[in-house]
N, C-alpha and C positions, 0 to 999 in steps of 0.2 A: 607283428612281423608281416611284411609283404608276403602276398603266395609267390612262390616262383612260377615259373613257365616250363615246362619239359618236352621234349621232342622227341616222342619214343616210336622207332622204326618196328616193325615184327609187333607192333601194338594190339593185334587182333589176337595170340595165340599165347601162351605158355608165358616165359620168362615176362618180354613184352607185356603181356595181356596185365601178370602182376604188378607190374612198375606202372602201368597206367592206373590200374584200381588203387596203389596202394598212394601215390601223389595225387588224384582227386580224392580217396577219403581223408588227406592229409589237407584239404583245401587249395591244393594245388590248382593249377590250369591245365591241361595237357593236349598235345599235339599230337595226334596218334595216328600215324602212318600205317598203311597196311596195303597188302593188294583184296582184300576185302573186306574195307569197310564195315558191312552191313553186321558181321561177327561187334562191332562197338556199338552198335544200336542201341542195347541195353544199358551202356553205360552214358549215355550222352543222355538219355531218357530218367535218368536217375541224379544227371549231376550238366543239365540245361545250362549251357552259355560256357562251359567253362572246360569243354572237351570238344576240339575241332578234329574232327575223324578227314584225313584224305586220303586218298586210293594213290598209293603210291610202291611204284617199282623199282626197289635202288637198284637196277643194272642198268637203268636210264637214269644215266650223270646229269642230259639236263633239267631232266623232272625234278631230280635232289635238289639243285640248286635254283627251282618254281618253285618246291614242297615248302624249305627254309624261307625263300622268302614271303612266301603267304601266310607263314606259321608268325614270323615277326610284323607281318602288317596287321595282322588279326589280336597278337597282343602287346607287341611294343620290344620284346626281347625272347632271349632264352636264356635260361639258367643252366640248363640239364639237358642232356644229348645221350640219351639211353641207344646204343646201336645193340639191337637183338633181332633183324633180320637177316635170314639163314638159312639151310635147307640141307637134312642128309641125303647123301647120294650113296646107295648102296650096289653092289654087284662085284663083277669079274673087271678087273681091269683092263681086260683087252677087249672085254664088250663095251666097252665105251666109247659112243660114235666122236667125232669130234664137237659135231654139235654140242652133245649131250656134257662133253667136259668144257665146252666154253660157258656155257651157261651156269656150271656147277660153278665157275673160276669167275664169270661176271658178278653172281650173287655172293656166293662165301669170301671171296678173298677183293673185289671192284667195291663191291658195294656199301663197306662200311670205310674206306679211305673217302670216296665220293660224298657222303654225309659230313666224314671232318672236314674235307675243303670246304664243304659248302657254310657248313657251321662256324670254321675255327675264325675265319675273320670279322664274324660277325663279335663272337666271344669277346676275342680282340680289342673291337672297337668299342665295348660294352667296358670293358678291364677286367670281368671275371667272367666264369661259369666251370663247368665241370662236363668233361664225358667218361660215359659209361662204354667198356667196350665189351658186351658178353661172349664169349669163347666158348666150345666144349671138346671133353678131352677127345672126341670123337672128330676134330675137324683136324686134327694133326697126328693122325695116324689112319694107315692105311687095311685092312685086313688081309691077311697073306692069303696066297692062292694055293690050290690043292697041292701037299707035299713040296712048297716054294718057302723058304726061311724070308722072315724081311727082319730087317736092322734099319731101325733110325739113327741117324748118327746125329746128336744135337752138341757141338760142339763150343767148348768156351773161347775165350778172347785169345788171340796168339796172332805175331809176325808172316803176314804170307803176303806176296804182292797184291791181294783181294784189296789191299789199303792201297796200294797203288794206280791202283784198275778201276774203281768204282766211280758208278758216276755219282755225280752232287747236283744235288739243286741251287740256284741262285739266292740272293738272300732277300731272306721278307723284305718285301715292302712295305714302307714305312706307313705309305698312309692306306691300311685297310678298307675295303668297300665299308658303307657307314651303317648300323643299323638303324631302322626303321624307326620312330617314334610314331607310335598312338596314344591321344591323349583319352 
């Protein structure tokens, strides 16, 4: 069997860090995104040529869409699209500068859409691959404030004008950007 190729974001730490170790001792190849790097030294030094480490920050869209395509010029495709960058934000909600929530909202909720655009066409033009999307229960719920009750309301499928209101996207395009061959 071919090894696949993986492009695992959040590649330097935790979930990330396993999906990387556990597809190079599987003979995989892997692409291992991170904003530092130098955290995969050891494994690039253990498993030579066949782990391309780059320093990448998914709340820069256009770097996602550099990172994918340097990750397909170095080995011809991808297989596997492990999105595991992420970050808790903890505190008081009204201490929350705007700053401080856009950046929370660039990285947790921008930055792993920006990875499938950048991925899914490529997928596409391949005819397979697979992504991974990691979640925790801690990124969809909020901690209540002192003597404040909070209610999520996660509601099912039902008739409200929300179906008549939303916007749509246009329809794929047919011919996807092409991926890259390396021989």
């Amino acid at each position: 069997m071919t090894s696949r190729v993986w492009f695992v974001t959040g590649a330097d730490r935790r979930i990330g860090r396993a999906y990387t170790k556990a597809a190079l001792a599987a003979g995989d190849r892997v692409v291992g995104a991170a904003r530092d790097v130098s955290r995969l030294d050891d494994l690039a030094a253990v498993y030579p040529g066949r782990l391309l480490a780059l320093s990448l920050d998914v709340t820069d869209r256009p770097a996602v869409f550099a990172a994918v395509d340097e990750a397909v010029a170095r080995f011809g495709r991808l297989d596997v699209v492990v999105n595991d960058a992420g970050a808790l934000f903890t505190g008081m909600m009204q201490q929350l500068t705007g700053a401080a929530d856009r950046a929370r909202q660039d990285l947790n909720f921008f930055g792993a859409p920006w990875v499938g655009q950048a991925a899914l066409p490529l997928l596409r033009a391949q005819g397979s691959g697979h992504i991974v999307q990691i979640s925790t229960i801690g990124a969809g719920t909020e901690a209540p404030q002192v003597r404040v009750r909070l209610t999520i309301v996660q509601p099912g499928g039902g008739w409200t004008d929300l179906y008549a209101s939303n916007t749509t996207t246009s329809a794929i395009d047919s011919a996807p950007r092409a991926a890259v061959r390396v021989s």
